[in-house]
N, C-alpha and C positions, 0 to 999 in steps of 0.2 A: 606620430609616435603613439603605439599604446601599450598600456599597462596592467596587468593580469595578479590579478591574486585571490588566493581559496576566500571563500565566502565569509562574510563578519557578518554577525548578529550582536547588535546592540539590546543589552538585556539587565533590566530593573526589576531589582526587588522589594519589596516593600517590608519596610519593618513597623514595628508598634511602638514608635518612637519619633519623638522631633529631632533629637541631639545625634546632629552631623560627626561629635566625637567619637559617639558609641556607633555608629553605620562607619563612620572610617576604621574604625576597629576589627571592623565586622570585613570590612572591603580587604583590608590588611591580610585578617586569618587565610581570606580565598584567593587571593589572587596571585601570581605565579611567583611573582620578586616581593611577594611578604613585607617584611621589616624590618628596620637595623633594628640588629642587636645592644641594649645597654648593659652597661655592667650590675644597674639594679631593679632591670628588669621593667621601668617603668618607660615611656613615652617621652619622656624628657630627662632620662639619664644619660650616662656620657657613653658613647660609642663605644662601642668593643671592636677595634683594629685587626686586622689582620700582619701577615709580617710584612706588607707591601707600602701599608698605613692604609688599607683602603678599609671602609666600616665594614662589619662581618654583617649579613643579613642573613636571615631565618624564612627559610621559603615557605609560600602558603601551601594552600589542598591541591590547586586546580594549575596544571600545566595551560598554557594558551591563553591563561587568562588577563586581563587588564582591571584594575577596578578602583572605584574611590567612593565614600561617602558622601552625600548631600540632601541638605534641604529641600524639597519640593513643596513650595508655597499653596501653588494649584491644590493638591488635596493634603496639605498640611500634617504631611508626614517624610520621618527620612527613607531613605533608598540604598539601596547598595547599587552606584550605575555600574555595568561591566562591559567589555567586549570579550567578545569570545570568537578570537582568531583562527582556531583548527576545533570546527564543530564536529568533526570525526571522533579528536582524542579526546575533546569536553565537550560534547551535550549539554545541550539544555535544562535536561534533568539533573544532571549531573551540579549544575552549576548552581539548579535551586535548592537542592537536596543539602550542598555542602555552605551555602549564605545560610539553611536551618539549623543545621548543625553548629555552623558559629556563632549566631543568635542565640541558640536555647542556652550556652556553654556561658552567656552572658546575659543570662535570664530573657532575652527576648523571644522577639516570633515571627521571622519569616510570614505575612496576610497573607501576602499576595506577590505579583510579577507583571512587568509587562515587555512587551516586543517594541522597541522605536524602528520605525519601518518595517520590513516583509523577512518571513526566513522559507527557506526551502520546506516543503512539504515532510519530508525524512526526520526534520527535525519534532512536529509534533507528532507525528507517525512513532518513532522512535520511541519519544518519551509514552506516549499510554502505552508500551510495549512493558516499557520498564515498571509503569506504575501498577500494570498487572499482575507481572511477576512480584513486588514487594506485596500483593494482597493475594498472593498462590491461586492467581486465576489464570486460567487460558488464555492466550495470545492471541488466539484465534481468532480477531474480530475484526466486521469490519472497519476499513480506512477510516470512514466520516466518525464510526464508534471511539476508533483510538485518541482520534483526534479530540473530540468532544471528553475524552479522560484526561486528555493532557493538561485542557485548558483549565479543567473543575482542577485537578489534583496541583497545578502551578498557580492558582488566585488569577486568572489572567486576564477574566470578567471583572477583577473586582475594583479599579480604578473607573473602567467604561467598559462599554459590551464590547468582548471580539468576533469581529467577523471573518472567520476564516478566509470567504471570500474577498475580501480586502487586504488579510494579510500573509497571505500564503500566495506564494510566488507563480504557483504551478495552475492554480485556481487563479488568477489575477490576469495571468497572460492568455488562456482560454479563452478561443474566440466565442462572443456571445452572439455570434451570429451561424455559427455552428448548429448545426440541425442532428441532432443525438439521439435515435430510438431510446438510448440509457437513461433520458430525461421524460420521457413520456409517463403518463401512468400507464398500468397494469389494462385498464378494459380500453384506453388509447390504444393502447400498440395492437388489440386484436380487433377493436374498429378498423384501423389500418390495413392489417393484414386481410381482414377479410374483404376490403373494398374490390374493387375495379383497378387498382395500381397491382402492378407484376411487383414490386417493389416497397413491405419488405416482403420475403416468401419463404420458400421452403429454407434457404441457405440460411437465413440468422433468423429462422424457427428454430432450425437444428440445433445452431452456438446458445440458442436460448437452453435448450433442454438441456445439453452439458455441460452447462453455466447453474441448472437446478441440480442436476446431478450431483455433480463436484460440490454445490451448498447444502445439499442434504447427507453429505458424509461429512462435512464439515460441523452440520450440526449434533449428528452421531455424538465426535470426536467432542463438541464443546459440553454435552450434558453430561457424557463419560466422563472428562474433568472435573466434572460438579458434582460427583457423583458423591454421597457420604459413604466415606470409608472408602473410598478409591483416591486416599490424598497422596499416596505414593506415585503414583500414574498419572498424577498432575503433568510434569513434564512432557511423559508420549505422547497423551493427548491431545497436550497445545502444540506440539512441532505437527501434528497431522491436522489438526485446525490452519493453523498458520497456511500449509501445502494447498490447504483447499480453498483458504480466499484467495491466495496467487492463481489457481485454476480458473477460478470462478472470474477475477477481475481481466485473465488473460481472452478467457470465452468471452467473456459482453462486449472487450472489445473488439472482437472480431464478430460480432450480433451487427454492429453497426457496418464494420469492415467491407460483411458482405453485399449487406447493401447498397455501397460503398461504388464495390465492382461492380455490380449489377447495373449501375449508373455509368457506369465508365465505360459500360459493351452499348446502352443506349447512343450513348454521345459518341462514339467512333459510327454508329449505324448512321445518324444524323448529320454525318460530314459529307459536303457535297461531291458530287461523280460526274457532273458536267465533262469535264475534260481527262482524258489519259489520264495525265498527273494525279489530277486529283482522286480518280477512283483507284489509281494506283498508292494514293497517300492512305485513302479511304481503307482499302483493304489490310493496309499492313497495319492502319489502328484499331481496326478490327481483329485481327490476329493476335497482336499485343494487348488487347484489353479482355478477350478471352482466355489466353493464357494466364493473368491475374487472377480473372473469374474463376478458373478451374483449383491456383494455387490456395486462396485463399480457405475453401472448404477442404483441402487435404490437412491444411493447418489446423482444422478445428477437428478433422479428425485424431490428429496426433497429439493436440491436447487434450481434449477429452478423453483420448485413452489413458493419460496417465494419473486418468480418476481411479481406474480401476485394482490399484496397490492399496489406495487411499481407503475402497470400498469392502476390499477383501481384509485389511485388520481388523474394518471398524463391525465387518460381520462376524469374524471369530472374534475378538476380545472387548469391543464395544458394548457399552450398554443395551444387556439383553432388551430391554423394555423398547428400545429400538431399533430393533430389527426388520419391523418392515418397513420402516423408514430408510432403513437401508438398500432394502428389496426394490422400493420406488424408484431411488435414485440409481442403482445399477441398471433399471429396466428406462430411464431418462437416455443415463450415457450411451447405452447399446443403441439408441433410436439417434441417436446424436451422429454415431461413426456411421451406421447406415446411412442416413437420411443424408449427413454431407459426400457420401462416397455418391450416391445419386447427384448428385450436383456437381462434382469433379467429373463424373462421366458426360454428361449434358455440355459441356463448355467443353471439354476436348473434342467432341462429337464431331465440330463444324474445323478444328483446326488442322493446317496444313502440313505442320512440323511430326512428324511421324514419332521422332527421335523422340522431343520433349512428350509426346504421347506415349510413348512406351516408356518412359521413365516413371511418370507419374503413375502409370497405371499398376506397375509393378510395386510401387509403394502403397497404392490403397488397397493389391491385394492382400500384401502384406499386413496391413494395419486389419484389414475387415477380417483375416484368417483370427490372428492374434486378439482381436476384442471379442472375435466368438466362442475362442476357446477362454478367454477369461470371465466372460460372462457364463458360460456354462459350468464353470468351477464354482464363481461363488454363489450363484444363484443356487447350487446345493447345499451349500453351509447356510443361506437363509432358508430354505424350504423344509429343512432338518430341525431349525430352531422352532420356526415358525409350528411344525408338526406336533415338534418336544413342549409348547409352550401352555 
């Protein structure tokens, strides 16, 4: 038999207090099923009945939630422990924000938080999302950034150090044996590239440049947010921020991707051809791992084009003073759709499927026609500024 249910995060807050009275208190205000109601109002007056005889209870802030007061001896303070059943309807921010709110409302103070075992990634992602927006910054940041907001803006260091990597589920299961150009440094990966290895090469060169691309209109879009006296345009800014880390985290992984395949056309070469069979197994893993090869760079074409909507607001309405920061990055992305349409061509070249070859091909003329007429559009709106400036 097994048994399935949405995800719980067991989550403590820490108050500036010993007295388990005032934290149940505190547990009471937040938590879903509140507290009976008395007729004087206090903690030990007489029930207030319903017409059933059952006691009338007073619901707290927080739907999903579970919670209770307690001492914790270890670092000699109370806590509000909770669970928090649908992390969708209540977040974690959510759950810290309203244990402060019950606090202050009784002269305390919400320090700090902590996580008892591992939560999903989304959920600190989530909250430095939130914690942005309440300090009207841009959204726009990266993952590791958000998360590192979460943890300052929840006290979540402030018991023991957290290690994301220890407590984030996503980072925890990540094989550490996994080999990740995304983990190299910056003069690693072009030691590499330049070596003697076919592997990485031109295919996650290219996903690299429209992985800069898509972060240089992203960074357009975050200093336009920041801009003084552009605090009404806070909002556009960070929804075209946000669009461009999802770009940029989409490209690096396919930087790796492609390397990926490139490895996977190896390993079908290197299957033995001794016998019929086997150069007949040989061949069709070669067929199949070329086809990969060729899908993988159409995909980095097709996202990297959809840097170029991202490119052309942030040259008309983006912070003028960045505009050829702009200019950079459009001339990234165009080298990005070319550079992997070379590499969809090269891997269909050797394959025997006609069909699937005309498919694709008609899709990267597509894409190559469409990135050159959108590059030729805004690369005028920056040459205009750039001239005006």
């Amino acid at each position: 038999m097994i048994g399935v249910r949405d995800f719980l995060v067991a989550y403590n807050v820490n108050l500036n207090t010993k007295s388990v009275r005032r934290a149940t208190s505190v547990a009471f205000d937040v938590r879903e099923n509140g507290r009976i109601k008395t007729e004087d109002g206090t903690p030990s007056g007489r029930p207030v009945l319903d017409e059933n005889g059952d006691p009338v209870r007073i619901p707290g802030m927080l739907k999903h939630v579970k919670a209770i007061g307690w001492y914790v001896e270890e670092y000699g303070i109370a806590q509000v422990s909770m669970n928090l059943t649908n992390i969708d309807e209540t977040p974690l921010h959510a759950a810290f924000d309203a244990c402060a709110e019950a606090a202050s409302k009784r002269g305390l103070r919400a320090t700090g938080s902590e996580i008892v075992g591992m939560v999903p990634k989304k959920c600190l992602v989530n909250a430095g999302k939130y914690f942005l927006r309440k300090q009207k910054c841009s959204e726009g940041a990266a993952e590791e950034e958000l998360i590192d907001i979460a943890v300052g803006s929840m006290g979540l260091s402030e018991l023991k150090p957290f290690d994301p990597k220890e407590k984030v589920i996503e980072y925890k299961i990540e094989s550490d044996s996994k080999k990740s150009l995304l983990k190299v440094k910056l003069r690693e990966f072009c030691n590499q590239t330049l070596s003697d290895s076919p592997a990485p090469g031109g295919g996650s060169v290219a996903a690299l440049m429209g992985a800069l691309g898509a972060s240089l209109g992203g960074m357009v879009a975050n200093l336009s947010a920041g801009k003084r006296g552009w605090d009404d345009k806070v909002k556009y800014f960070s929804d075209w921020a946000v669009k461009a880390q999802q770009l940029k985290d989409q490209l690096l992984f396919l930087v790796d991707e492609d390397t990926a395949a490139f490895n996977k056309v190896m390993t079908a070469f290197a299957l033995p051809k001794d016998s019929a069979e086997e150069k007949a197994a040989r061949t069709a893993a070669i067929q199949s791992a070329n086809k990969y090869a060729a899908e993988i760079p159409l995909r980095v074409m097709e996202t990297a084009a959809k840097s170029y909507p991202l490119l052309a607001e942030m040259a008309e309405n983006g912070n003028p003073a960045s505009i050829s920061d702009v200019g950079v990055g459009l001339l990234a992305v165009r080298a990005c759709v070319e550079g992997a349409s070379m590499n969809v061509r090269i891997n269909l070249a050797t394959l025997k499927d006609e069909k699937f070859s005309s498919v694709l091909l008609e899709k990267l003329r597509k894409i190559s026609a469409d990135s050159e007429a959108q590059f030729k559009k805004i690369i005028q709106v920056v040459d205009g500024k750039l001239n005006n400036s």
